[in-house]
C-alpha positions in Angstrom: 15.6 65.3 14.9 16.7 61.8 15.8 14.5 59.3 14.0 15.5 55.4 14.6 15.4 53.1 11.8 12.4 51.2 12.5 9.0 52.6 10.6 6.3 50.2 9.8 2.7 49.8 9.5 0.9 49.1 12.7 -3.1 47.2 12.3 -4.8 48.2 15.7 -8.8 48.3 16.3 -9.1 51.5 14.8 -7.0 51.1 11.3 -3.9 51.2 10.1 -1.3 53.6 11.2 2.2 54.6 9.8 4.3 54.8 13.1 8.1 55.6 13.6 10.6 55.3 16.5 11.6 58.9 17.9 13.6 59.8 20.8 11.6 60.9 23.3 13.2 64.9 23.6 12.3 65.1 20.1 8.9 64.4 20.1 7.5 67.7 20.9 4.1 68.0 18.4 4.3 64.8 17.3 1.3 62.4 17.7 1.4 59.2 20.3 0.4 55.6 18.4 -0.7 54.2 21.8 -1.8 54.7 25.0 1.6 55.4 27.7 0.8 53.7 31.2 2.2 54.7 34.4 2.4 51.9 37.2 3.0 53.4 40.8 2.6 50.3 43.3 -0.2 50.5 45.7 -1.0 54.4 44.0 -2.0 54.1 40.3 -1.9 51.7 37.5 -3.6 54.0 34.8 -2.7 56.1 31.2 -0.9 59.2 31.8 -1.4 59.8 28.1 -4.1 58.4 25.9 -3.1 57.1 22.2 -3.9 59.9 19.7 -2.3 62.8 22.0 -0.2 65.9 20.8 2.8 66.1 22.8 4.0 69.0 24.2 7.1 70.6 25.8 5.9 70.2 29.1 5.0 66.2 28.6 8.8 65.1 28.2 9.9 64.7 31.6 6.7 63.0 32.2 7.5 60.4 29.5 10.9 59.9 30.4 10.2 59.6 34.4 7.8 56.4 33.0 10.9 54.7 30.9 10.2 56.4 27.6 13.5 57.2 25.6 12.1 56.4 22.5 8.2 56.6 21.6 6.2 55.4 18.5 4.3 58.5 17.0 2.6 59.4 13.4 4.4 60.3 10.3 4.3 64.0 9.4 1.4 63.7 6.6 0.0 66.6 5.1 -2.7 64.5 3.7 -4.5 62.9 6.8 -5.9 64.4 9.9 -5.4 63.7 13.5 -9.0 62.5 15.1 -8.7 65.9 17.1 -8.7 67.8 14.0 -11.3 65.6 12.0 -13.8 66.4 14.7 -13.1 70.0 14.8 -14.2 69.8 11.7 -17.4 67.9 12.3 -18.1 70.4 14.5 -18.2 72.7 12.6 -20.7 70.9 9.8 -23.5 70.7 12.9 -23.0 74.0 15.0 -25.2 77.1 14.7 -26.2 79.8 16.7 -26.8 78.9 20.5 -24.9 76.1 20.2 -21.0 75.7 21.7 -18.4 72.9 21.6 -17.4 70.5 24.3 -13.3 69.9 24.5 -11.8 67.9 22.1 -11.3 64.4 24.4 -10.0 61.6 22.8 -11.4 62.5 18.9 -15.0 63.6 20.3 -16.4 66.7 20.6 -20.3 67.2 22.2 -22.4 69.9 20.8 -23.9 71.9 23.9 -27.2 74.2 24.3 -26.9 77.7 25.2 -30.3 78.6 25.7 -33.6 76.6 26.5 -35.0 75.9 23.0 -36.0 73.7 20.6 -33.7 71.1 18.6 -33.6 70.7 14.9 -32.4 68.0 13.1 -31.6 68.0 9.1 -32.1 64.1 9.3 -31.2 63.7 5.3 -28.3 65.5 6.0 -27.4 64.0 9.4 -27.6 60.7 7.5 -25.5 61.4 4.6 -22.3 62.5 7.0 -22.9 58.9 8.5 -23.1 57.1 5.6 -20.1 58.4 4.4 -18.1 56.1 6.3 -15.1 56.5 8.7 -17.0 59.0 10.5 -20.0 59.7 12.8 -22.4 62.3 14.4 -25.0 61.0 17.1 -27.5 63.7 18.1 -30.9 63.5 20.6 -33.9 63.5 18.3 -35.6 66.5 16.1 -38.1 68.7 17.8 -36.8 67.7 21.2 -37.3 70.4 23.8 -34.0 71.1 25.6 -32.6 73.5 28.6 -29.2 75.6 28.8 -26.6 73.0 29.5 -27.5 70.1 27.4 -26.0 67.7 25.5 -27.3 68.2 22.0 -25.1 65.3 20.0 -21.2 64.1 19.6 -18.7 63.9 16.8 -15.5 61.9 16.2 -14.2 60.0 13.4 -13.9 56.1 13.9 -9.8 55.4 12.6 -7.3 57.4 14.6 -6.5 59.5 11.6 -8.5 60.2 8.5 -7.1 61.5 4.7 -8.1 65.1 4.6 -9.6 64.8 1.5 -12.4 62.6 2.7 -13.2 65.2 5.0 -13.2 67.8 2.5 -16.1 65.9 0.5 -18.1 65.7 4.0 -17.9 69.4 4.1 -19.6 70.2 1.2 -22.5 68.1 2.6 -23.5 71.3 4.7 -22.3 73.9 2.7 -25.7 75.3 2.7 -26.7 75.0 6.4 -25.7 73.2 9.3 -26.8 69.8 10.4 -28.5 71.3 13.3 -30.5 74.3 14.6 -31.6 75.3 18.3 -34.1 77.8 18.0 -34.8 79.9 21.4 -38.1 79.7 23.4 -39.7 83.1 23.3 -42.1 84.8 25.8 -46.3 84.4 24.7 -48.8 86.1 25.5 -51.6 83.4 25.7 -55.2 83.3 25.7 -57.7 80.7 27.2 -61.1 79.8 26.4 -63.0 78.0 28.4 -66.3 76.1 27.0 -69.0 73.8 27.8 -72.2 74.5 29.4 -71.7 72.4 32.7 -68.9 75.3 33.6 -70.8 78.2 32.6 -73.2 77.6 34.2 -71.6 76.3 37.1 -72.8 72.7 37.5 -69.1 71.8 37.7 -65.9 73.2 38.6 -63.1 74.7 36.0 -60.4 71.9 36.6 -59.2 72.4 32.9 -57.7 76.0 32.9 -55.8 75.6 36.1 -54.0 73.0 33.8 -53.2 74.6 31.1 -51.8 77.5 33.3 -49.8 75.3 34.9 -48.2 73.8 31.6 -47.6 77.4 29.9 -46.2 78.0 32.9 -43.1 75.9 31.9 -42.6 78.0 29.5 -41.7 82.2 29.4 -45.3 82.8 29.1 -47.7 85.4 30.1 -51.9 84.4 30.3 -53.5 87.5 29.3 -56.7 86.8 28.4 -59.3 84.6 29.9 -63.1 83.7 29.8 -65.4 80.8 29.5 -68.2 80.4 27.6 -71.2 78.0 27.2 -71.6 75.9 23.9 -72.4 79.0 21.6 -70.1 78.3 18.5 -70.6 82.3 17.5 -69.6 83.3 21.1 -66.5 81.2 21.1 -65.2 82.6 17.9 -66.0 85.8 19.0 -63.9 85.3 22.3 -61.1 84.1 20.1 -61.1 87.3 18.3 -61.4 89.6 21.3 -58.4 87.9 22.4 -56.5 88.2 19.5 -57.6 91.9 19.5 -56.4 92.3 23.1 -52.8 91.2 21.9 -52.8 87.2 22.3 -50.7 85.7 20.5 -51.7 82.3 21.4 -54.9 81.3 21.5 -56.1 77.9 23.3 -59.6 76.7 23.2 -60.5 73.6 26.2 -63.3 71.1 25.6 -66.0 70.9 23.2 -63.9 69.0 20.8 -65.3 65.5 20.1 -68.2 64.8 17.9 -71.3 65.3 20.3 -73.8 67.5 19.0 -73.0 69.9 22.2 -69.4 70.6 21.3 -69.4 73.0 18.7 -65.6 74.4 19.5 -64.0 73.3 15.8 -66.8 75.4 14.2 -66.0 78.0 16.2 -62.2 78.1 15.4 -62.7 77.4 11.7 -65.5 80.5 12.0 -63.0 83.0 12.7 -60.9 82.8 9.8 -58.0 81.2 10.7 -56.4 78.0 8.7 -57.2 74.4 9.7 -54.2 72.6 9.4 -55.8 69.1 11.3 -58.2 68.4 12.8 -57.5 64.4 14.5 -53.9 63.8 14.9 -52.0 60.1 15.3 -51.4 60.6 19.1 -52.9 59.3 22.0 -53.6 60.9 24.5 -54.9 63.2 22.0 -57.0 62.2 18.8 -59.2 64.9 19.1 -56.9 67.6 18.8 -57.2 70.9 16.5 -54.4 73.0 15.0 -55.0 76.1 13.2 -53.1 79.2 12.6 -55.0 82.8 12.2 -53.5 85.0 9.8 -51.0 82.6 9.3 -48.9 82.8 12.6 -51.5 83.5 15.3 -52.1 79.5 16.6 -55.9 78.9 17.6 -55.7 75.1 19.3 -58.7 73.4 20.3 -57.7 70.9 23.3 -59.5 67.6 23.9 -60.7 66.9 27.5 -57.6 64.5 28.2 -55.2 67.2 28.3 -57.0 68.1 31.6 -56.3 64.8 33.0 -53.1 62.7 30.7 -50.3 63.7 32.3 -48.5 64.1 28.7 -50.9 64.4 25.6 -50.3 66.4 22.1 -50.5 69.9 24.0 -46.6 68.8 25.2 -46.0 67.9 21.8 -47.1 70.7 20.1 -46.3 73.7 22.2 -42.4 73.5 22.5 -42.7 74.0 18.8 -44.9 76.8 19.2 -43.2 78.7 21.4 -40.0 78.2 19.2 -42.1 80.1 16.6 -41.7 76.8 14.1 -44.9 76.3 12.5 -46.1 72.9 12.5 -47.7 71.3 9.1 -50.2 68.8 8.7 -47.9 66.2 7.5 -45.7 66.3 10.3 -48.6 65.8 12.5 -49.6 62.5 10.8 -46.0 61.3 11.2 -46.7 61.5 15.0 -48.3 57.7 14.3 -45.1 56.5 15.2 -43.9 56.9 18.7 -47.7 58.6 19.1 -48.7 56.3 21.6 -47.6 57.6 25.4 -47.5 54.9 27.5 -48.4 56.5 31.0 -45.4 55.4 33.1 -46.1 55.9 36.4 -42.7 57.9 36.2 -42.6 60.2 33.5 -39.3 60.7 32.1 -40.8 62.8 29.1 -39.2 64.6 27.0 -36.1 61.6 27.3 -38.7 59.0 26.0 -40.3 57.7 22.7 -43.5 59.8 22.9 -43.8 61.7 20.0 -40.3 61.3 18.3 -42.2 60.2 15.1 -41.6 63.5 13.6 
């Protein structure tokens, strides 16, 4: 190998980098200091190779047809990584099942989704990678829902190369578990139960169910159980448990939830056994909402009357995590204060908006 005499330190942007003059034919593996430009008049003024690439066999002619004899590359150091490598290895801190890598461009690698699910985030975790310095992971938040296809977060270290030893102590940040979890959406059967006496008895339409069909229907879910019932607290929590009986493993209660005499549907839930874990949570629309689980992973909801007509309320909030199978506490729900407030845009953009990121 033909090294020239000139090696030096070279401050750019992005650190300091220990380069030396090669000829070009002997460059093969080596790593390029800088951006190489190609200028074709009237055709293209752009890089053919972007600083930070691994040359290969097939790249010398290309350098030499744009005036490269000699190139500036990184010293062989078996103590620092390449920015390709370093994020390979970030990658491999944050990915779990579900989950596959973009390609490695320019030090960055994208974590995709394989499967419609829900996103976890280990946020004490996620923080400690980025505090460590020289290096970074951005991800979408926690407890976002997310489809096949999507962009989950991005990794790449911020010098061009990094000592491998630094990124040896960031391993053991996740030796445990990975920064981040996508846990599938699974198929429901759900249950609806319809109170109030205006709709048993017919003084008004049912405009409530119709809605609730329609937002378990963005989801791999099967309604198998359905009846309505007038403001009979013993009636109600019998329905719930005939439902359960029949194989539900959802259960959603509409109306009856404020505190009017009439509307006796938390008594009802709380009357069949199952575990209050809030009633009231930090969100509007949605105050009045109940969560409760029966037996301990059977979820009985009780669903204030704005879910019929709030084009995004708690019910969105809440049932991606549901149908995930990831059982939400009461202290999660009172971290919904923040980002709890939905602002009805005339164009909803939800789930790629502040509502309900508080948690």
């Amino acid at each position: 190998m033909h090294y020239l005499t000139l090696t030096s330190y070279h401050k750019t942007e992005r650190g300091i980098c220990f380069m030396k003059l090669i000829k070009t034919e002997d460059a093969v593996g080596q790593v390029l200091c800088h951006d190489i430009t190609q200028i074709i008049k009237g055709v293209t003024k752009d890089a053919v190779f972007r600083k930070g690439h691994i040359i290969t066999e097939e790249d010398i002619p290309v350098l030499l047809s744009v005036g490269k004899d000699h190139i500036y590359i990184w010293e062989k150091d078996d103590t620092i990584l390449h920015e390709n490598e370093a994020a390979q290895i970030l990658y491999e801190m944050c990915k779990n099942d579900h989950i596959h890598p973009s390609d490695v461009k320019e030090g960055k690698i994208e974590l995709i989704a394989d499967c419609d699910g829900l996103l976890k985030v280990d946020k004490e975790k996620l923080k400690k990678v980025n505090s460590f310095g020289e290096m970074m992971i951005a991800s979408r938040h926690g407890n976002t829902p997310v489809k096949a296809g999507d962009k989950l977060a991005g990794t790449r270290i911020i010098p061009l190369v990094i000592k491998k030893e630094k990124m040896e102590r960031a391993k053991e940040i996740c030796v445990d578990a990975p920064i981040f979890t996508l846990k599938p959406f699974h198929k429901k059967k759900a249950a609806i139960i319809t109170t109030g006496n205006e709709v048993y008895h017919g003084r008004i339409a049912d405009t409530f169910t119709p809605v609730i069909r329609e937002k378990l229907a963005e989801y791999d879910t099967e309604v198998i159980f359905h009846e309505t019932f007038d403001d009979d607290n013993k009636k109600i929590t019998d329905g719930c448990l005939a439902a359960i009986e029949a194989g539900a493993d959802l259960v959603i209660c509409t109306g009856g939830m404020s505190v009017d005499p009439d509307d006796k549907t938390p008594l009802a839930i709380k009357n069949t056994g199952a575990e209050i874990i809030s009633y009231g949570a930090p969100v509007l629309p949605g105050a009045m909402f109940l969560l409760s689980y029966y037996k301990g992973n059977i979820p009985i909801l009780g669903l204030p009357g704005c879910v019929m007509y709030a084009k995004r309320t708690i019910f969105d909030l809440v049932l991606p995590r549901i149908m995930a199978d990831d059982k939400v506490t009461a202290e999660e729900l009172a971290a919904l204060g923040e980002g709890g407030l939905c602002l009805n845009c005339e164009h909803c953009i939800y789930p790629n908006c502040g509502f309900g990121k508080g948690w």
